[in-house]
C-alpha positions, 0 to 999 in steps of 0.5 A: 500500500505504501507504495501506491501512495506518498501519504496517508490514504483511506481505501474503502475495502467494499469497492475494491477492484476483483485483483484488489480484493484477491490480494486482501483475502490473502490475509488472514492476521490482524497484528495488534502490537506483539500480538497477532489474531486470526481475522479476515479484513473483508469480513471485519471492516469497511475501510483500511486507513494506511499511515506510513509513519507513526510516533509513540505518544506520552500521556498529559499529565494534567489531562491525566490528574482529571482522569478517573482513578483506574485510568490513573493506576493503569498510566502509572504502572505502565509509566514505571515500567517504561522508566525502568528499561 
């Protein structure tokens, strides 16, 4: 996909041409992370959005001090554990 185009693009996975449509039913894994789940793109969505670079983001802080207390937990622990490596 990254080569058909020099930004992000959205392509409607309903309207895709015959040759299109084969190449997308030849996948058959959703990568989340590290992890990898059994799916088909055709039977799961409507649309695919590529974005050919991606940067981490870092929590706000002071959007965080407002955040219900789990959410604060969980950014907490996941904060200490990126401070540590």
């Amino acid at each position: 996909m990254a080569a058909s185009h020099d930004g992000p693009f959205v392509t409607d996975l309903r309207r895709l041409s015959p040759t299109d449509t084969a190449t997308v039913r030849g996948v058959s894994q959703l990568r989340y992370g590290t992890r990898y789940s059994e799916l088909s793109p055709l039977d799961a969505f409507d649309i695919v959005v590529h974005v050919s670079h991606v940067t981490p983001a870092e929590p706000d802080p002071d959007t965080l001090a407002h955040a219900p207390e789990e959410v604060q937990q969980v950014f907490g622990r996941w904060n200490s554990r990126s401070n540590s490596h």
